[in-house]
C-alpha positions as CSV (number, residue, x, y, z in Angstrom):
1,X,85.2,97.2,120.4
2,X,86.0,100.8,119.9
3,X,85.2,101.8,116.3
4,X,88.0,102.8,113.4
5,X,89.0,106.6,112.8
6,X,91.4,105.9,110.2
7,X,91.4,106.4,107.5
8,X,90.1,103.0,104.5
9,X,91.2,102.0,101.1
10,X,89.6,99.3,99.4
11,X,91.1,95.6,98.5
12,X,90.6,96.2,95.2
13,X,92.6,99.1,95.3
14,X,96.0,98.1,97.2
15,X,98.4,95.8,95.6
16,X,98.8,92.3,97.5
17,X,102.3,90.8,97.5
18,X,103.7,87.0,97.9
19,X,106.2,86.6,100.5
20,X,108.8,87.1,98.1
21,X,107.7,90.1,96.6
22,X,108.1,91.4,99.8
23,X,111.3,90.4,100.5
24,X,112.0,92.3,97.1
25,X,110.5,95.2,98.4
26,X,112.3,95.7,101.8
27,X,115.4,94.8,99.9
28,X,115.1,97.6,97.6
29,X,113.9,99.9,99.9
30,X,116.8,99.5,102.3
31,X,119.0,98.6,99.3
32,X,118.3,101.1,96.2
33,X,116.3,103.5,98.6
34,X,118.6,103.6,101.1
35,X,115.8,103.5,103.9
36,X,117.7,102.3,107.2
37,X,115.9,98.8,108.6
38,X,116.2,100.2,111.8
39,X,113.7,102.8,111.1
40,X,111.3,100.6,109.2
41,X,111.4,98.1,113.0
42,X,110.7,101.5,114.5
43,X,107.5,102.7,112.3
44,X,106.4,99.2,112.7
45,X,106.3,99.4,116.1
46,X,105.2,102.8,116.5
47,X,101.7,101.4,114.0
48,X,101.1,98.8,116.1
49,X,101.4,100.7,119.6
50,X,98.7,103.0,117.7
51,X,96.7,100.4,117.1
52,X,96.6,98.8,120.3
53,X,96.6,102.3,122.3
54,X,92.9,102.8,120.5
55,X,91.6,99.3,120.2
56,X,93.0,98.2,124.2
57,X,93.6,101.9,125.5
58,X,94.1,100.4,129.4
59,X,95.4,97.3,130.9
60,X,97.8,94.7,129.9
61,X,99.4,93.8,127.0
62,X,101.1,90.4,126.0
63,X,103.5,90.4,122.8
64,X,104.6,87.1,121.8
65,X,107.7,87.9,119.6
66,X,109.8,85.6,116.9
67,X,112.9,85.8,116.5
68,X,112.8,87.1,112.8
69,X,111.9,90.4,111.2
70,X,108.2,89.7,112.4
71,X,109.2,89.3,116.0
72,X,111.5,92.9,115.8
73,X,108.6,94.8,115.0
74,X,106.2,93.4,117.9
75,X,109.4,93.9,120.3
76,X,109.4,97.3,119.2
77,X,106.0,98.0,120.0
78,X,106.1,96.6,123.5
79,X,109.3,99.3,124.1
80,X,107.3,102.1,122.9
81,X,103.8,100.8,124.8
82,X,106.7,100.3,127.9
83,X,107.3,103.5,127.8
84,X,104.2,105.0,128.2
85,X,103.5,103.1,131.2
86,X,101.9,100.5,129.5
87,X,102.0,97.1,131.9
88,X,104.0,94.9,129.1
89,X,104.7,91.2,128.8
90,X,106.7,89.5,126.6
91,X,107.3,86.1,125.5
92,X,110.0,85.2,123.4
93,X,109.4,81.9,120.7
94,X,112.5,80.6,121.3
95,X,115.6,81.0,123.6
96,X,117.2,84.4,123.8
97,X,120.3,83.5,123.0
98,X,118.9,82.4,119.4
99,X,117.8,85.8,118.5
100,X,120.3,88.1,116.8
101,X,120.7,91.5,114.6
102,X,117.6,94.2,115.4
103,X,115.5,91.6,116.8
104,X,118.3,91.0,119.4
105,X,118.6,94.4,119.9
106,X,114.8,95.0,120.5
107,X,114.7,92.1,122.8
108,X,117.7,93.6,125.4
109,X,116.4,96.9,125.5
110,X,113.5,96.5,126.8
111,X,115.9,95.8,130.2
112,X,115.6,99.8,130.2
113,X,111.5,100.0,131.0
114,X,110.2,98.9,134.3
115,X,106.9,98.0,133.0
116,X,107.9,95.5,130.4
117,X,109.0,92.0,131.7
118,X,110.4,89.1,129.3
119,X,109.0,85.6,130.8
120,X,110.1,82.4,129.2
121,X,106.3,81.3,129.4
122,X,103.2,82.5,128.8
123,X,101.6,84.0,132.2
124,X,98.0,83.2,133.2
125,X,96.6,86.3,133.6
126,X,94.1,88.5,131.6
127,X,95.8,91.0,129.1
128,X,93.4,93.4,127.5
129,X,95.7,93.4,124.1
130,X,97.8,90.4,122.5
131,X,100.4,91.0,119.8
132,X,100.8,88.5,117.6
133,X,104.3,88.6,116.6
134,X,106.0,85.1,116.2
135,X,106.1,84.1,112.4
136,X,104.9,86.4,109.9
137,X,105.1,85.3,106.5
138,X,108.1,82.9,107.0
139,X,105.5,79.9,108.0
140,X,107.1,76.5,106.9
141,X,104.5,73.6,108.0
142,X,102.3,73.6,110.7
143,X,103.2,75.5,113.6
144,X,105.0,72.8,116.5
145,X,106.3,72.9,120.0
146,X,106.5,76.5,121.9
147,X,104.5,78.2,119.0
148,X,101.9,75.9,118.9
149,X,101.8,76.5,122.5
150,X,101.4,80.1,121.4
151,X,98.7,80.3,119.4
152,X,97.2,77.8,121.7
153,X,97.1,80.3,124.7
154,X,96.2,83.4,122.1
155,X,93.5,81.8,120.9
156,X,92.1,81.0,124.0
157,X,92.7,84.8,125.3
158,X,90.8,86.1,122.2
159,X,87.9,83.5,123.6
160,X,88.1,85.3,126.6
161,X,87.5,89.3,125.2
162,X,91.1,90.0,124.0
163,X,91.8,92.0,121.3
164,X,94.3,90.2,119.3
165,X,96.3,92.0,116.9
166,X,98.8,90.0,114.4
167,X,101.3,91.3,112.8
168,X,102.1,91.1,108.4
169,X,100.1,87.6,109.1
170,X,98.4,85.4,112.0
171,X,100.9,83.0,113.0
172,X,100.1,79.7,112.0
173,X,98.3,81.3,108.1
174,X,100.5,80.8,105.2
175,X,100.9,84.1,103.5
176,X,100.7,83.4,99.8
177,X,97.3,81.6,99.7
178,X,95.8,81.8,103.0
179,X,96.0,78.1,103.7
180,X,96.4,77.3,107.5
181,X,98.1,73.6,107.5
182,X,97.8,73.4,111.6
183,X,96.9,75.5,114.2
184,X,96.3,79.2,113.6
185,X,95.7,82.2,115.6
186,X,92.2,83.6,115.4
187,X,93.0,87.5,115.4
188,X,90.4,90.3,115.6
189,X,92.6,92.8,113.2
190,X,96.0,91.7,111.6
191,X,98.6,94.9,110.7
192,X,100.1,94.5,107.2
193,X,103.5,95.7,106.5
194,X,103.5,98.5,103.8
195,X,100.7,96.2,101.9
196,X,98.3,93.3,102.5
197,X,99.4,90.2,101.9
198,X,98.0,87.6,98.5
199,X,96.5,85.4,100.9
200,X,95.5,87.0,104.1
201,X,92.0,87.9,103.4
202,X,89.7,90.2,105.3
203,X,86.8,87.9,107.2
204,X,89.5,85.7,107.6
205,X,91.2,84.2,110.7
206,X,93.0,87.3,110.1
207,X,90.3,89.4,110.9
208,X,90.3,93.1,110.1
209,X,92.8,94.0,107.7
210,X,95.0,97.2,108.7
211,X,97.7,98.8,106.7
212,X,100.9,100.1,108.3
213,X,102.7,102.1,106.4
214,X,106.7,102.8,106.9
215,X,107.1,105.3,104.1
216,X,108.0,103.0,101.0
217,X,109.4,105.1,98.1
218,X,107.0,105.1,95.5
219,X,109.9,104.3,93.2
220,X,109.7,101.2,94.8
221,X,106.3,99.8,93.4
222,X,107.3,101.2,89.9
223,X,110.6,99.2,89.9
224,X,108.1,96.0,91.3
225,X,105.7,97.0,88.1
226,X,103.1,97.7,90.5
227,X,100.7,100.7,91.2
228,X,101.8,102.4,94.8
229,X,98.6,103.1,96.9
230,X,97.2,106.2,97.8
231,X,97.3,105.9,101.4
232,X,96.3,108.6,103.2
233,X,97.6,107.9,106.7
234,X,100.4,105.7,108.7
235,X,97.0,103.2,109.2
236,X,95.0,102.6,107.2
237,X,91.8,100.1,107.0
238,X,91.3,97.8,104.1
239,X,87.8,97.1,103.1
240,X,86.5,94.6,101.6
């Protein structure tokens, strides 16, 4: 695998938040800080298309998309890979008609890109790149039914040479302590959200740990009691 221009920062010197905490800190950055959630699904998006434009610069791509906050970003990031020609599938976790607000949104315009097609199941077919997008850090219990099936056909794509990216936290990995009651998908490099999550460890199923930052106001961490990070890119690689 192509080796990693951007920029590090070490685990010991990024704070790592509990699920909740970062609930608390989207809420007060699009609460307090007035940061629209809109733009926050689109910087998300924009990381991981960077990410999987220099890990998987050609071929395929396969996004498998939740239908929570987790699932808007990855939807994002197959519009923008869409729109750069990229070949782009997508596989919803559950029916579209259960997916509302941004993630909705994401989901129907993709309509707009020839190159991106939604499929109700997961095609057969190599993809050079997989986004991991289904859960997050909103696992509850081991992962059942269509997800299951997901991680199922993931893993067995990363088997095969795919480079599997998942987003905030593999699906199937509970966020807080790392703890995988079930199945879980076995990524090469897993994206966090503004900052690494408490239990997603480098090594890990998660693999590489990547930081993507959307621009949280530093007055954010002070009001959290917590040190902001010096980042000094949009991406940024955690080491152990």
């Amino acid at each position: 695998m192509t080796e990693s221009p951007f920029p590090t920062i070490s685990w010991d010197h990024v704070p790592k938040l509990s699920a909740s905490q970062m609930q608390q800190l989207a809420m007060l950055a699009t609460g307090k800080y007035g940061l629209d959630i809109r733009l926050i699904v689109e910087h998300t998006g924009r990381n991981l298309a960077d990410l999987v434009n220099h890990f998987a610069p050609e071929g395929p791509v396969l996004i498998a998309a939740g239908r929570g906050n987790n699932g808007s970003g990855g939807l994002a990031a197959a519009r923008l890979l869409a729109s750069q020609q990229r070949p782009v599938w997508v596989v919803p976790t559950h029916e579209a008609e259960n997916y509302s607000g941004i993630t909705k949104e994401q989901l129907e315009l993709l309509k707009h890109y020839p190159t991106a097609r939604v499929r109700s199941s997961l095609p057969k077919m190599k993809f050079t790149c997989v986004i991991d997008s289904a859960i997050g850090t909103q696992l509850e219990g081991p992962p059942r039914g269509r997800t299951l099936d997901v991680i199922t056909v993931l893993n067995s794509l990363s088997a095969a040479g795919s480079c599997v990216i998942s987003l905030d936290t593999p699906t199937g990995m509970v966020a807080d302590t790392g703890e995988v009651p079930g199945e879980v998908v076995n990524a090469t490099m897993t994206m966090s959200i503004a900052v690494p999550k408490k239990g997603v460890l480098p090594g890990s199923a998660a693999g590489d740990i990547y930081i993507g930052d959307f621009g949280v106001p530093p007055g954010v961490f002070t009001d959290m009691n917590l040190e902001a990070p010096k980042l000094k890119g949009f991406i940024t690689k955690v080491i152990p």
